[in-house]
MIMARVO-717251 format. One line per 3 residues: number of its first residue (from 1); their letters; for each residue x, y, z of C-alpha. Coordinates in nm, 3 decimals, padded with zeros to 5 digits, m for minus. Each point is the difference from the previous one (the first is absolute). Layout:
// MIMARVO-717251
NUM) A) X Y Z; ...
//
This chain:
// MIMARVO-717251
1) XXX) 12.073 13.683 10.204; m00.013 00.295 m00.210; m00.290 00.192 m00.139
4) XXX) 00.121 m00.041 m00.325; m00.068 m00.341 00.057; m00.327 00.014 00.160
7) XXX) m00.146 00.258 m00.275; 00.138 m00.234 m00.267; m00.219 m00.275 00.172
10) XXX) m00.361 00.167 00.066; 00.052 00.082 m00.348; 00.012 m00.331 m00.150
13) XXX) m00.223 m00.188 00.259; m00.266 00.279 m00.039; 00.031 m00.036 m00.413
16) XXX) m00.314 m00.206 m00.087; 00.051 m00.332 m00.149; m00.087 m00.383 00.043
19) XXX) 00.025 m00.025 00.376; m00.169 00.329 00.054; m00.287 m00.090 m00.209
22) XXX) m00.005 m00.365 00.185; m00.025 00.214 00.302; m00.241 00.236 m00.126
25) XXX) m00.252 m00.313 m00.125; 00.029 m00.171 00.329; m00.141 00.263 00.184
28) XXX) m00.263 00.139 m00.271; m00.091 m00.411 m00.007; 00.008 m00.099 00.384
31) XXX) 00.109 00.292 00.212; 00.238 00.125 00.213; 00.114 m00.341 00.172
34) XXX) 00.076 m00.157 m00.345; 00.208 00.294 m00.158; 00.240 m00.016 00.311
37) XXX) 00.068 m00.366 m00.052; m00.009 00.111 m00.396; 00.281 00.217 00.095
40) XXX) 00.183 m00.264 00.210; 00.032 m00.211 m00.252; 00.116 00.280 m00.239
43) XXX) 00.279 00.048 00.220; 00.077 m00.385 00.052; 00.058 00.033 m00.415
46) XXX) 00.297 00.223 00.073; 00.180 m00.246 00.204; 00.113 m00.212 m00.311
49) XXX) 00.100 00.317 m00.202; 00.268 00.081 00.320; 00.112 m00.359 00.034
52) XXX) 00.041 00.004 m00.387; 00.175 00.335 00.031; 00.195 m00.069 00.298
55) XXX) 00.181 m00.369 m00.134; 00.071 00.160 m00.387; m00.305 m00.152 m00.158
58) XXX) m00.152 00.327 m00.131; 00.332 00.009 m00.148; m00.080 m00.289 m00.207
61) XXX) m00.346 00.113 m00.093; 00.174 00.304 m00.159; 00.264 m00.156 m00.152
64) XXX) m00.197 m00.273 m00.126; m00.279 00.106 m00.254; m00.108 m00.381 00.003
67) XXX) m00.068 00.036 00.390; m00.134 00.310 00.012; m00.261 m00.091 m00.338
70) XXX) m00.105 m00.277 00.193; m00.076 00.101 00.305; m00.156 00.369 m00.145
73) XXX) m00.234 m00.258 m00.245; m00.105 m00.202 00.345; m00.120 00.365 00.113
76) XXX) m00.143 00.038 m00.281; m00.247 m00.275 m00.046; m00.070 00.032 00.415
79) XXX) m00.105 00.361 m00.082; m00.235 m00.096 m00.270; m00.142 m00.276 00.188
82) XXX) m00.063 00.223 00.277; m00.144 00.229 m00.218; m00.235 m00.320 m00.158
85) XXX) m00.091 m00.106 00.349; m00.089 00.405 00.064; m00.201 m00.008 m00.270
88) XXX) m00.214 m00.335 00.054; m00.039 00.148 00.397; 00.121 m00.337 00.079
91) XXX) 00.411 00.111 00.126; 00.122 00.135 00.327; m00.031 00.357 m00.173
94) XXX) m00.362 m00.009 m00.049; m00.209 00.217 00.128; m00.320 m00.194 00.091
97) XXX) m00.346 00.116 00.087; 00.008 m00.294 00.263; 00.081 00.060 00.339
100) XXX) 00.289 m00.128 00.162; m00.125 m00.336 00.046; 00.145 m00.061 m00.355
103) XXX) 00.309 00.165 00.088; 00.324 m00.205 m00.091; 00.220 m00.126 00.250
106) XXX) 00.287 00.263 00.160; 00.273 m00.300 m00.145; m00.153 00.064 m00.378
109) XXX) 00.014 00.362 00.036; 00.389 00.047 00.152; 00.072 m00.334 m00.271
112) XXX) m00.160 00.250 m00.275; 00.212 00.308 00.095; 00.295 m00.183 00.089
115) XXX) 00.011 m00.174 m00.374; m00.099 00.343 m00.162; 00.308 00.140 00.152
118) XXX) 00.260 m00.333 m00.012; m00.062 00.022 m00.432; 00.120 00.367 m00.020
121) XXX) 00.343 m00.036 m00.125; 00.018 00.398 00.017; m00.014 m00.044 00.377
124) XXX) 00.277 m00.186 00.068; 00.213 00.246 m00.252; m00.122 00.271 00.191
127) XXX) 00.147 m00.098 00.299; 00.311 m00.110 m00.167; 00.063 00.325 m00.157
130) XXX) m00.172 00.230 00.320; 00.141 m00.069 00.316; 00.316 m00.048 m00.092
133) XXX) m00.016 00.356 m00.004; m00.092 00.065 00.329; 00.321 m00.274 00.197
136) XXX) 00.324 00.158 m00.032; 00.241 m00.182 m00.199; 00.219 m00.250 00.169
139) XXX) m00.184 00.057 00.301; 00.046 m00.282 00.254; m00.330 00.018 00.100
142) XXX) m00.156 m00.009 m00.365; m00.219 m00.281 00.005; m00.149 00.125 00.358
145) XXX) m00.056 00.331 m00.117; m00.185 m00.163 m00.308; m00.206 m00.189 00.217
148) XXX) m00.080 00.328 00.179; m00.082 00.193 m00.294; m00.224 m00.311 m00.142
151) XXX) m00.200 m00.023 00.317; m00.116 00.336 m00.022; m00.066 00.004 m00.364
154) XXX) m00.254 m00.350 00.149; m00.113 00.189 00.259; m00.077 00.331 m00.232
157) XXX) m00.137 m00.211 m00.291; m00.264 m00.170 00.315; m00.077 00.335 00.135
160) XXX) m00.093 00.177 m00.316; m00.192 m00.293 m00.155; m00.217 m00.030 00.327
163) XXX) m00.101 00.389 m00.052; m00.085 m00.059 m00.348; m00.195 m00.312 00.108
166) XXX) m00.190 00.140 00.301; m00.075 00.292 m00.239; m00.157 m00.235 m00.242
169) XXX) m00.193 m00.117 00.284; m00.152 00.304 00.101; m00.186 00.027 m00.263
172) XXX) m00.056 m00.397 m00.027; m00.363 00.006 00.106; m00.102 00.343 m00.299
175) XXX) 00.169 m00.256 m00.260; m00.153 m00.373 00.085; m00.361 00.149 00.016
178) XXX) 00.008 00.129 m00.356; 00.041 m00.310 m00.213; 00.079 00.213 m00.335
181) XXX) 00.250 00.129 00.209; 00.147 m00.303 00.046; 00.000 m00.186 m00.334
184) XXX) 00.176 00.333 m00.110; 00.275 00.002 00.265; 00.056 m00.333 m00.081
187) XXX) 00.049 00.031 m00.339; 00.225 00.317 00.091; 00.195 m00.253 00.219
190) XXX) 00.047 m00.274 m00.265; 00.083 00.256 m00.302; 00.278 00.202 00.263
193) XXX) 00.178 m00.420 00.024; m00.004 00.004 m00.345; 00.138 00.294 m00.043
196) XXX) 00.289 m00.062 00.241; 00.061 m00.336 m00.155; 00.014 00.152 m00.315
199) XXX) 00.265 00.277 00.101; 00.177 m00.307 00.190; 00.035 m00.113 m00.302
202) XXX) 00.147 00.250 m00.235; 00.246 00.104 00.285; 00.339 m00.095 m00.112
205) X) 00.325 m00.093 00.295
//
């Protein structure tokens, strides 16, 4: 493993974006338990990308502008209905002034982050077009040294979003007694899913 690769990787896992802000809205919402199984199911979204990578589909997602239309649109619309849900305080994302008694179910929460991740065509070109870079061509190991490299992009993308969850966390209690607070961090929430959605959007193969 090189440290090319591994610098490469904080990088981009560390970059905010939909799965960081998932994280960051489970903890701010229902603490530190709930943004570690936010950031499992984060990293369970990956697994599709590397299957799709691994078998030639991302491939077809770039070489098709049908495919890859369709399935950016899909994330599209989920990102906007997250952001709706957000903004009603009725979604996984919401940050209630409840206490966890109202809390949604650890299966919505990985379901939510697993979907926001699955309907990010980017993703699977990303992995298409980055580790290649990192297995030797004609290796005979390739496809184990992909694996490799995958599994510690997982385990990286797990670790970092739990830090940026437990921080949220931390300061969980300051944010939930201050209702103003909290209508204005979920607005924040719900206009930061609209804005992804609409860069999603405009983003071209």
């Amino acid at each position: 493993m090189s440290i090319e690769f591994m610098l490469t990787t904080l990088v981009i896992v560390a970059t905010p974006g939909t799965g960081v802000l998932f994280t960051l809205a489970a903890g701010l919402s229902r603490g530190a338990k709930a943004s570690v199984i936010a950031a499992f199911g984060c990293t369970l979204g990956i697994v599709p990308h590397l299957v799709a990578a691994i078998t030639g589909l991302a491939a077809v997602l770039n070489a098709s502008a049908v495919a890859f239309q369709t399935l950016k649109y899909l994330g599209v619309a989920y990102l906007l209905y997250m952001a709706w849900t957000t903004f009603r305080d009725k979604g996984a994302l919401a940050v209630p002034e409840q206490t966890e008694h109202a809390a949604p179910s650890a299966r919505k929460v990985i379901t939510s982050a697993v979907l926001l991740n699955i309907l990010n065509p980017k993703l699977t070109i990303f992995f298409f077009a980055f580790l290649p870079q990192f297995v030797p061509s004609g290796a005979p190991n390739a496809l184990a040294r992909m694996l490799e490299l995958s599994g510690i992009f997982m385990l990286a993308t797990f670790v970092v979003f739990a830090i940026y969850g437990a921080c949220a966390a931390a300061v969980r209690d300051q944010v939930i007694s201050r209702p103003a607070v909290v209508t204005w961090m979920r607005r924040a929430f719900g206009a930061s899913f609209v804005a992804l959605a609409g860069r999603l959007a405009t983003q071209n193969q």
